[in-house]
PAMIZA-114255 format. One record per residue: chain; residue number from 1; y negated, x negated, z negated of N, C-alpha, C in turn. Coordinates in Angstrom, 3 decimals. Each point is the difference from the previous one (the first is absolute). Layout:
BEGIN
<A; NUM; <Y; X; Z>; <Y; X; Z>; <Y; X; Z>>;
...
This chain:
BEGIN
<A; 1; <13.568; 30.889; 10.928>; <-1.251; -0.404; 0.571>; <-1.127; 0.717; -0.752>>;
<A; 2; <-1.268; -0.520; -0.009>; <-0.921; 0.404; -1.081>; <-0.832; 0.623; 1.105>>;
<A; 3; <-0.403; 0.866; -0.392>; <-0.791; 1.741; 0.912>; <-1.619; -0.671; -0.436>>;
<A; 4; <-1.041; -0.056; 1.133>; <-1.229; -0.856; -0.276>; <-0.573; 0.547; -0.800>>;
<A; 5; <-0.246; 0.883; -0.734>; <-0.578; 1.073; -1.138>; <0.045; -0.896; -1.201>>;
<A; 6; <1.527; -0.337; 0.121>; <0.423; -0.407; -1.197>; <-0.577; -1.668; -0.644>>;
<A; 7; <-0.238; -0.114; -1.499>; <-0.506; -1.056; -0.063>; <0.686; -1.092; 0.055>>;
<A; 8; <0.339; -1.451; 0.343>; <1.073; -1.215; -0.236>; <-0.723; 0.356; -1.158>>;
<A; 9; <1.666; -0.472; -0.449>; <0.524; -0.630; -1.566>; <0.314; -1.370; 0.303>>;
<A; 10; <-0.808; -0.646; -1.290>; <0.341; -0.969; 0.062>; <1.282; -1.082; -0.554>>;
<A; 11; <0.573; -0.889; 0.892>; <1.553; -0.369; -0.272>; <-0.235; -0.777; -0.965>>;
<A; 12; <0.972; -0.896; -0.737>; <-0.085; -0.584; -1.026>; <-0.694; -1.580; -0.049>>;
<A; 13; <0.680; 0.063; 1.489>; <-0.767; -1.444; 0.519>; <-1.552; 0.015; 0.399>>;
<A; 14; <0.006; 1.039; 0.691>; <-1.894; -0.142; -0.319>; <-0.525; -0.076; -1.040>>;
<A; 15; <0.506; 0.924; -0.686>; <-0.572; -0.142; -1.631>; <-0.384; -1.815; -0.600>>;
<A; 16; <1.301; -0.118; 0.527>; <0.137; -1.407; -0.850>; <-1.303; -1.099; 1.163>>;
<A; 17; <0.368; 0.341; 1.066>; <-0.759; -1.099; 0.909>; <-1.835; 0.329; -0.237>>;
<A; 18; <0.022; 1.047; -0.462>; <-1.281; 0.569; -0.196>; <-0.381; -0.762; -1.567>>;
<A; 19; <1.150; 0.192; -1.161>; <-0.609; -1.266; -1.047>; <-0.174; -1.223; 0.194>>;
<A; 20; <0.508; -0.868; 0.843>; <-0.184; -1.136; 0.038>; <-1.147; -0.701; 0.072>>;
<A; 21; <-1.178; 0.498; 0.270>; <-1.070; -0.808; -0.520>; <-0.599; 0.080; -1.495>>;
<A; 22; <0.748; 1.071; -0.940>; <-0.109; -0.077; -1.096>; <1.569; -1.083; -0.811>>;
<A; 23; <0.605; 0.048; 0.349>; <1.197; -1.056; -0.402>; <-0.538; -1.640; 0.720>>;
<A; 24; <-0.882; 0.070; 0.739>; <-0.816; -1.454; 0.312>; <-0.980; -0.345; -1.009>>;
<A; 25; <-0.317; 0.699; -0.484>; <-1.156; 0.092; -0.697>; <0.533; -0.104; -1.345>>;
<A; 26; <1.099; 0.526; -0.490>; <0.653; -0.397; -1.325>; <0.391; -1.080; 0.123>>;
<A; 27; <0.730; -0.500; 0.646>; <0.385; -1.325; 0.082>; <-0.902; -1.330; -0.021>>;
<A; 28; <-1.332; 0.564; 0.799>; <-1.065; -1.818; -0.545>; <-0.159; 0.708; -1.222>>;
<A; 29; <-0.421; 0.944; -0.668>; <-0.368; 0.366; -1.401>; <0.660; -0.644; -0.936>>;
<A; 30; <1.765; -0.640; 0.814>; <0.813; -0.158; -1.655>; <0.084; -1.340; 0.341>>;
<A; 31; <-0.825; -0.887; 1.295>; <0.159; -1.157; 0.115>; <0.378; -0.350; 1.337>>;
<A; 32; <0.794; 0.486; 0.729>; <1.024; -0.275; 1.381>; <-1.659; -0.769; 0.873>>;
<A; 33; <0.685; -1.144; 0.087>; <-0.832; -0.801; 1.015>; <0.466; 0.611; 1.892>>;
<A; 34; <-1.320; -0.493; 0.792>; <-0.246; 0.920; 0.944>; <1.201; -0.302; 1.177>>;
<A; 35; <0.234; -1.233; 0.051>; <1.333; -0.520; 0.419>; <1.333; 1.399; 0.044>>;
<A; 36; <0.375; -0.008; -1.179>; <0.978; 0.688; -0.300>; <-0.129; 1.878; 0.291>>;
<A; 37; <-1.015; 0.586; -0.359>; <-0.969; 0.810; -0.189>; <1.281; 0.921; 1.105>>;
<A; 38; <-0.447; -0.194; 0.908>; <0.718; 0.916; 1.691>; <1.863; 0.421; -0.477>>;
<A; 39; <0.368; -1.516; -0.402>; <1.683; 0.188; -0.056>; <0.047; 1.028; -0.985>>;
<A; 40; <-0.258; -0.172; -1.328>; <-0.258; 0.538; -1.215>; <0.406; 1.445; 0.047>>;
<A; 41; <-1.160; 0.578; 1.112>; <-0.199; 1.147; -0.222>; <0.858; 0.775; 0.823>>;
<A; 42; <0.403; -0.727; 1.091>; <0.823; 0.183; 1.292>; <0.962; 0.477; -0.923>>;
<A; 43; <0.818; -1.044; -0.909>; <1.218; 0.221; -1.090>; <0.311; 0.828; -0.281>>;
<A; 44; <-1.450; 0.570; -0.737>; <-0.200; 0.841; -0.579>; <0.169; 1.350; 0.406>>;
<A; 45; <-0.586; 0.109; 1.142>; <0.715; 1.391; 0.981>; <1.073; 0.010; 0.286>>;
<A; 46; <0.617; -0.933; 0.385>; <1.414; 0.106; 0.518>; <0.674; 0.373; -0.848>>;
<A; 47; <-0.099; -0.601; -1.438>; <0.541; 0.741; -1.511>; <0.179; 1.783; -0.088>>;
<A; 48; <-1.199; 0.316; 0.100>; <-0.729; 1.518; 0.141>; <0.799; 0.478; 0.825>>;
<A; 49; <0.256; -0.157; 1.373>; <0.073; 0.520; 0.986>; <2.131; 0.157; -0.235>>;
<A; 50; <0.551; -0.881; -0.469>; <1.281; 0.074; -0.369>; <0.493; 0.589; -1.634>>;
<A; 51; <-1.225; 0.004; -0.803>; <0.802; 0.738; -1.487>; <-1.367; 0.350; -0.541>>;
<A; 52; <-0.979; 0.654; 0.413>; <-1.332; 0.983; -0.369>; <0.672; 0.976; 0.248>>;
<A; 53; <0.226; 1.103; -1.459>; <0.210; 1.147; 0.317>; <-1.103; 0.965; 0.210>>;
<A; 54; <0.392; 0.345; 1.581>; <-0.900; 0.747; 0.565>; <-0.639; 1.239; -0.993>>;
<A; 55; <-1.161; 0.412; 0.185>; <-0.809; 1.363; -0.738>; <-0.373; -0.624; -0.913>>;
<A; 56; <0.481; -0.855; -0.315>; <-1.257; -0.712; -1.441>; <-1.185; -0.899; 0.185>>;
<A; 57; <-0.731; -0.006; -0.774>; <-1.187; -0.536; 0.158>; <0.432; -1.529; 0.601>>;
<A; 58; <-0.730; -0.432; 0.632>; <0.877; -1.548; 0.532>; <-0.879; -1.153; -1.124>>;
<A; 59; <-1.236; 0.249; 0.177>; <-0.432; -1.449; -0.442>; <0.200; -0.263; -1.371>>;
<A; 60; <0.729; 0.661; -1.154>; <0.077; -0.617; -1.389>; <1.436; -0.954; 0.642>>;
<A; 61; <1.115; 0.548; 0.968>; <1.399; -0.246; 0.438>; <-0.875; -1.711; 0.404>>;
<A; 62; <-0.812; 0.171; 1.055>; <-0.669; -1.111; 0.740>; <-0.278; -0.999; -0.538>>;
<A; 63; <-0.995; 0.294; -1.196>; <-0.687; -0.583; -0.654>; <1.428; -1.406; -0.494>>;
<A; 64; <0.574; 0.500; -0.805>; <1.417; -0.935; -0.764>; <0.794; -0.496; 0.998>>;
<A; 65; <0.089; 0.457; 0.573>; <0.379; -0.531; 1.415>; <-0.258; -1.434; 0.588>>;
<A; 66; <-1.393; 0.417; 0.347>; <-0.731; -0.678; 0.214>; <-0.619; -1.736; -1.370>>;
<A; 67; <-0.040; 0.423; -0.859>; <0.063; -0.824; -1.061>; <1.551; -0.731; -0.132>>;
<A; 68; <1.208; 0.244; 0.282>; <1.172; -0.079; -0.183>; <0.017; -1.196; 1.774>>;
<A; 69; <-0.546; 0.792; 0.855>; <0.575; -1.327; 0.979>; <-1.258; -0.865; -0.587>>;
<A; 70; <-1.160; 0.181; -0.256>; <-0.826; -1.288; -0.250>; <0.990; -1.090; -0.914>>;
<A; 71; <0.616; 0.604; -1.148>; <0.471; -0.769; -0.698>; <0.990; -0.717; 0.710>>;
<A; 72; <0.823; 0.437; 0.764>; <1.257; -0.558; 0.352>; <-0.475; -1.504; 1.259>>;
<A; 73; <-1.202; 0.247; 0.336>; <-0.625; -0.597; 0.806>; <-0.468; -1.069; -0.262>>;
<A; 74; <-0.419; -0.097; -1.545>; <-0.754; -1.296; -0.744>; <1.486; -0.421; -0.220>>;
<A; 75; <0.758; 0.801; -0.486>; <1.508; -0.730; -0.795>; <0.795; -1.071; 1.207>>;
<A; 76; <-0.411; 0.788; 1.280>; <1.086; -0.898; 1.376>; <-1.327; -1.338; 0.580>>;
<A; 77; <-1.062; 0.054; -0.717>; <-0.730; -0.850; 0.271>; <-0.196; -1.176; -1.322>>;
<A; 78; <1.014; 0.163; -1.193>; <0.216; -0.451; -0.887>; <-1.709; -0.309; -0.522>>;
<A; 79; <-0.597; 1.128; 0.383>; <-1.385; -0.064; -0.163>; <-0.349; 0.027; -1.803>>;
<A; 80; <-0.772; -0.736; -0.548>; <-0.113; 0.342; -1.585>; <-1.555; 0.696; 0.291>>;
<A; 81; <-0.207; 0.388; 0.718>; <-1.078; 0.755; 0.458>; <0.007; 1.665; -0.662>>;
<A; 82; <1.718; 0.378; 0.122>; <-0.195; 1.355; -1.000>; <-0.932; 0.570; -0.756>>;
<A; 83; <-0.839; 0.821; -0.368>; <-1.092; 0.713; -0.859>; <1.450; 0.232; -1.333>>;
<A; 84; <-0.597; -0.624; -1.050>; <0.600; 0.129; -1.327>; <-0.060; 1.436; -0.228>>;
<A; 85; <-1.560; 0.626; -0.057>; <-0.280; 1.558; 0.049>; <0.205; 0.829; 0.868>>;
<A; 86; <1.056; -0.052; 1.158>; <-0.533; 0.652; 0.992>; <0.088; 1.515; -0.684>>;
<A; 87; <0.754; 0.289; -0.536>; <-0.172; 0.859; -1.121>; <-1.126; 1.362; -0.232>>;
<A; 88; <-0.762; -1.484; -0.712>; <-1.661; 0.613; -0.788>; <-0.447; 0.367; 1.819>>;
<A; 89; <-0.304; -0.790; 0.926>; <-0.412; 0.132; 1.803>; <0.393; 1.313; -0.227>>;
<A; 90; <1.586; 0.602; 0.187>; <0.277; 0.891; 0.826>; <-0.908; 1.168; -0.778>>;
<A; 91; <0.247; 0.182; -1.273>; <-0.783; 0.778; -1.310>; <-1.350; 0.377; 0.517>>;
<A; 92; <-0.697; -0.999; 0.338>; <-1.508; -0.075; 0.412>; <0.225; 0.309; 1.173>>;
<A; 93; <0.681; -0.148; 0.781>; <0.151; 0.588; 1.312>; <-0.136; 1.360; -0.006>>;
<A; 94; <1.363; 0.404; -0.382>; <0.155; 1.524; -0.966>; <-1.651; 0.973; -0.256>>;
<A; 95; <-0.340; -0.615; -0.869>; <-0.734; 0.527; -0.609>; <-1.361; 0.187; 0.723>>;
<A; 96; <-0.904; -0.756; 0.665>; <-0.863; -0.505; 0.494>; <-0.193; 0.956; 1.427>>;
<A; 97; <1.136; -0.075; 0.865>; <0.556; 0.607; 1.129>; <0.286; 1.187; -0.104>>;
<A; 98; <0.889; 0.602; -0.938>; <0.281; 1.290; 0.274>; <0.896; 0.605; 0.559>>;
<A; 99; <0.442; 1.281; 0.498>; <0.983; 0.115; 0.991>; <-0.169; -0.362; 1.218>>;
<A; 100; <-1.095; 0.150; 0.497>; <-0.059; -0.076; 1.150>; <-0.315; -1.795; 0.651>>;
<A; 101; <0.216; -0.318; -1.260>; <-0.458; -1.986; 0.245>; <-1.177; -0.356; 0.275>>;
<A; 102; <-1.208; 0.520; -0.287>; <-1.189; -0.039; 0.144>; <-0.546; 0.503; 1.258>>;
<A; 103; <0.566; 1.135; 0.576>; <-0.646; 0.252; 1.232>; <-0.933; 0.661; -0.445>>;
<A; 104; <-0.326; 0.833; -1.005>; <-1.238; 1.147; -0.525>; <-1.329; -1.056; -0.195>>;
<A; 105; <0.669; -1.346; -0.844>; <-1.408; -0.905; -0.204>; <-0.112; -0.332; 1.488>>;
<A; 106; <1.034; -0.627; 1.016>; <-1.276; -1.153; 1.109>; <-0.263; 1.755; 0.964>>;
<A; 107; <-0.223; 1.258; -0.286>; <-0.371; 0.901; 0.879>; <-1.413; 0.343; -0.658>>;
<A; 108; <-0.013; 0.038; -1.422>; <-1.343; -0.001; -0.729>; <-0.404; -1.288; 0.391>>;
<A; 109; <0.461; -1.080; 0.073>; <-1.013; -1.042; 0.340>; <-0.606; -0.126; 1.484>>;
<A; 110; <0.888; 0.629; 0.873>; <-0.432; -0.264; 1.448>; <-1.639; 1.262; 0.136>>;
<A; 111; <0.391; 0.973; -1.016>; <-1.086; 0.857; 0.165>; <-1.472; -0.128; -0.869>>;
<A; 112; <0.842; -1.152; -1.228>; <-1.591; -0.330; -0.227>; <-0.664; -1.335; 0.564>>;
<A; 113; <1.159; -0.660; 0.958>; <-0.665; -0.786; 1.050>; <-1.152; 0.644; 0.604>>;
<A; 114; <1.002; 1.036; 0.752>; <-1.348; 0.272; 1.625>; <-1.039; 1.167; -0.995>>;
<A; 115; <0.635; 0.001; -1.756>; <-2.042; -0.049; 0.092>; <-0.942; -0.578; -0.261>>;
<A; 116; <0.634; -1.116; -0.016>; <-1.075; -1.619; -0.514>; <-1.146; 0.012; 1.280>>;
<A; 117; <-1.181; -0.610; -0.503>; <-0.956; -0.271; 0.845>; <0.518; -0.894; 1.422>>;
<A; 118; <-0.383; 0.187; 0.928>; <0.519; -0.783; 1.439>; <0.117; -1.759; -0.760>>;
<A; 119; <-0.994; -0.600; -0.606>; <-0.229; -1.076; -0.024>; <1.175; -0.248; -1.136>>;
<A; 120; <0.460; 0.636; -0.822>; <0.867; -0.447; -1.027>; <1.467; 0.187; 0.798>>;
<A; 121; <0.730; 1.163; 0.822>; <0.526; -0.039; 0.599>; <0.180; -1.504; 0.993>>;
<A; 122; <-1.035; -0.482; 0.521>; <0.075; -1.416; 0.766>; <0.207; -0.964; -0.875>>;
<A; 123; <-0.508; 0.316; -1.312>; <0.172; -1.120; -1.377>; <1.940; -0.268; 0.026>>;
<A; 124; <0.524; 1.442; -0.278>; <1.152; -0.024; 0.295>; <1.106; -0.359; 0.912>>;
<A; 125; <-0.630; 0.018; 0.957>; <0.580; 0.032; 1.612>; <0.172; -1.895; 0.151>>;
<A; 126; <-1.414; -0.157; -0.414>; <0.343; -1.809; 0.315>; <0.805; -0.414; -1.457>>;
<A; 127; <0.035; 0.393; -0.850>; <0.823; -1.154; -1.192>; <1.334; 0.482; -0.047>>;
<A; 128; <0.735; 1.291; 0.126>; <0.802; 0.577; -0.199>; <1.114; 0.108; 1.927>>;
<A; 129; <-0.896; 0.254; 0.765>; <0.655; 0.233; 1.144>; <0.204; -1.456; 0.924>>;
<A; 130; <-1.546; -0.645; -0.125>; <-0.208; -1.242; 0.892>; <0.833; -1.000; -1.391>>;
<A; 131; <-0.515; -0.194; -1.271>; <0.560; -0.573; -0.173>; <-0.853; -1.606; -0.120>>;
<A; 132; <-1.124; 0.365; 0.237>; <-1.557; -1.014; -0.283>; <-0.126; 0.031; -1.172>>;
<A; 133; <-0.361; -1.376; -0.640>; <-0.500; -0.093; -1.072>; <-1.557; -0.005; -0.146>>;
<A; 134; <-0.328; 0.201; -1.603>; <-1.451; -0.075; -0.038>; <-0.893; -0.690; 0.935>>;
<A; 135; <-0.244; -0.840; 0.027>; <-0.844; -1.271; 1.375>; <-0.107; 1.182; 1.157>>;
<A; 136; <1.265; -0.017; 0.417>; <-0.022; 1.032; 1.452>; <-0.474; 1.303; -0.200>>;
<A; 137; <0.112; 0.623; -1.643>; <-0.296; 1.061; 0.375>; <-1.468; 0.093; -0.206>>;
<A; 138; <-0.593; -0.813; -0.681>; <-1.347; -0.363; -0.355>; <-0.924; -0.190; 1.347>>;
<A; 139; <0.784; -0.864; 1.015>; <-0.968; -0.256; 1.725>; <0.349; 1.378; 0.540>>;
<A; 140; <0.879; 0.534; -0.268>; <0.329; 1.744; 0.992>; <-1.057; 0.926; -0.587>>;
<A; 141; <-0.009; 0.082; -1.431>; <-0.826; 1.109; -0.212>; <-1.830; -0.610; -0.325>>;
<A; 142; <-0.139; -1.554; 0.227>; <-1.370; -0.071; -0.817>; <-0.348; 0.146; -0.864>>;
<A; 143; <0.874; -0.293; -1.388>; <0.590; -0.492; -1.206>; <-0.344; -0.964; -0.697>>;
<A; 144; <0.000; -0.601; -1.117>; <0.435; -1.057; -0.301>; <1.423; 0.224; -1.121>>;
<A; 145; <0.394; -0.931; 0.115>; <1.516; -0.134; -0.618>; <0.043; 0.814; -0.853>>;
<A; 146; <-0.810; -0.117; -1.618>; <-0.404; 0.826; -1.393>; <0.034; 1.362; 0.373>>;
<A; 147; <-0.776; 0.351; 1.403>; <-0.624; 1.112; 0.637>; <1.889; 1.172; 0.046>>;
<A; 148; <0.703; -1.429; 0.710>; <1.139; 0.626; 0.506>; <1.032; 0.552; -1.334>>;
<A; 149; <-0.221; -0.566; -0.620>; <1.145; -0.027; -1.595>; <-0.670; 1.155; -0.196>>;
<A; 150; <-0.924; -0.013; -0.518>; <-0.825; 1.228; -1.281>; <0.532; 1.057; 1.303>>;
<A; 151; <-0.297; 0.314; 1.070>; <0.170; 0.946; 1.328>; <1.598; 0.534; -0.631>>;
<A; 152; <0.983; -0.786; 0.028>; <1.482; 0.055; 0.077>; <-0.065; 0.643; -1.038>>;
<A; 153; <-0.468; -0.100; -1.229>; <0.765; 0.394; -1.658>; <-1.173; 1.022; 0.243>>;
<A; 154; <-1.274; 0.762; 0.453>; <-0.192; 0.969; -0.041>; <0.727; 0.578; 0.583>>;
<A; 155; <0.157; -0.022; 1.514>; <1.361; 1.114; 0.827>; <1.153; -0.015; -0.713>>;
<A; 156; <0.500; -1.331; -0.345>; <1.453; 0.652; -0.795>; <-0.060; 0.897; -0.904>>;
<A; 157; <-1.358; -0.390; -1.296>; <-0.040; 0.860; -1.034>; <-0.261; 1.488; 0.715>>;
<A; 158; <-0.909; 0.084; 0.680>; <0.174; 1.938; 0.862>; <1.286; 0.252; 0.045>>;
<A; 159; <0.944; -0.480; 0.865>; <0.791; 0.114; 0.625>; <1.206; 0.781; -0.791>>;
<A; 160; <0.030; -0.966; -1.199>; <1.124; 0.019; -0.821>; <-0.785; 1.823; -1.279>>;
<A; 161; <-1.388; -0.083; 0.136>; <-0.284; 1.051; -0.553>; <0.676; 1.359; 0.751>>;
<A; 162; <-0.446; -0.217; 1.302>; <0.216; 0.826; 0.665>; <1.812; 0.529; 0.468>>;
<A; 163; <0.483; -1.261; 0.133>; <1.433; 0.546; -0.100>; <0.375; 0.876; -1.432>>;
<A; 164; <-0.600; -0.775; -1.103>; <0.386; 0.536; -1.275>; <-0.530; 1.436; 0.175>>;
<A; 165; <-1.050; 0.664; 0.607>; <0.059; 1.269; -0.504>; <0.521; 0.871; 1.468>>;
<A; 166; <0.290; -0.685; 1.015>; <0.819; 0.747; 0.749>; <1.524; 0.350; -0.448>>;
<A; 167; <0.475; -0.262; -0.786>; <1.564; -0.543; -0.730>; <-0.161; 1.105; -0.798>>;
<A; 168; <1.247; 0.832; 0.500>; <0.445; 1.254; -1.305>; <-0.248; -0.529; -1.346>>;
C-alpha cells in the first residue's frame, strides 16, 4: 500500500492512455480519415499495452505502431488509398514534432495566443473554434471580407513569429 507522502508512480497504462491524444494526432497527419481515427488508435494501445516494453520511452514504440495498424487498415479495406510516402510523413513527423510530438510548439502557441489583442483572439475563436467563414466573420466583427483575410495572415504571421522564438 502506498503511504500518502509518497508520490504515485505512474503505471504503464497511464502513460500510454495519457499519449493518446498525441497518437490521434499522428494518425490524421499521415492521412487516417476521421471515421477510422478512434479504432486506429484504440489498436494501437491495445498493441502497447500487450508487447511495449515497459521503462521505455513509449511514443517512438507508438508512433510505428500506430502507422503499422493504419496500414493494415487501408490493406483490409483493399483501400488504394495507402500514402506511397508514408515514409517521407512519418520523417516530417519526426522531425517537425520532436520528442515530445509537438507538445512544446501547441504550449508556445497557446501562450502566444492569450497574448494576442482581445479582438484577434475573437478573430481566432470564430474561424478556428466556431468554424465561420469570412462573410460570418466579417457581420461578427464589422469587417469586410478583405478586412477579414489581411486580419488572419497578420495574426498567423505574429503567431508563427512568436512560437518561433518561444522554441528552444
Amino acid at each position: 500500500m502506498r503511504m500518502i507522502d509518497e508520490p504515485a508512480v505512474p503505471t504503464p497504462r497511464a502513460e500510454l492512455a495519457a499519449a493518446l491524444p498525441l497518437v490521434r494526432r499522428y494518425l490524421r497527419f499521415l492521412g487516417c480519415e476521421r471515421g477510422a481515427l478512434d479504432d486506429i488508435a484504440q489498436e494501437t494501445l491495445l498493441a502497447a499495452v500487450r508487447h511495449w516494453p515497459a521503462g521505455e520511452s513509449p511514443l517512438p514504440w507508438l508512433f510505428t505502431t500506430a502507422r503499422n495498424c493504419l496500414r493494415l487498415h487501408w490493406r483490409k479495406r483493399s483501400a488504394v488509398r495507402e500514402i506511397a510516402d508514408v515514409e517521407r510523413l512519418h520523417a516530417m513527423w519526426v522531425e517537425q514534432a520532436g520528442d515530445d510530438a509537438g507538445e512544446a510548439q501547441r504550449q508556445a502557441l497557446r501562450e502566444c495566443v492569450a497574448g494576442l489583442p482581445e479582438r484577434s483572439r475573437r478573430l481566432l475563436q470564430l474561424r478556428y473554434e466556431q468554424a465561420l467563414d469570412r462573410p460570418a466573420i466579417a457581420r461578427e466583427l464589422g469587417l469586410g471580407v478583405e478586412g477579414v483575410k489581411s486580419l488572419l495572415e497578420r495574426v498567423r504571421e505574429a503567431l508563427a513569429a512568436c512560437v518561433k522564438r518561444r522554441m528552444p
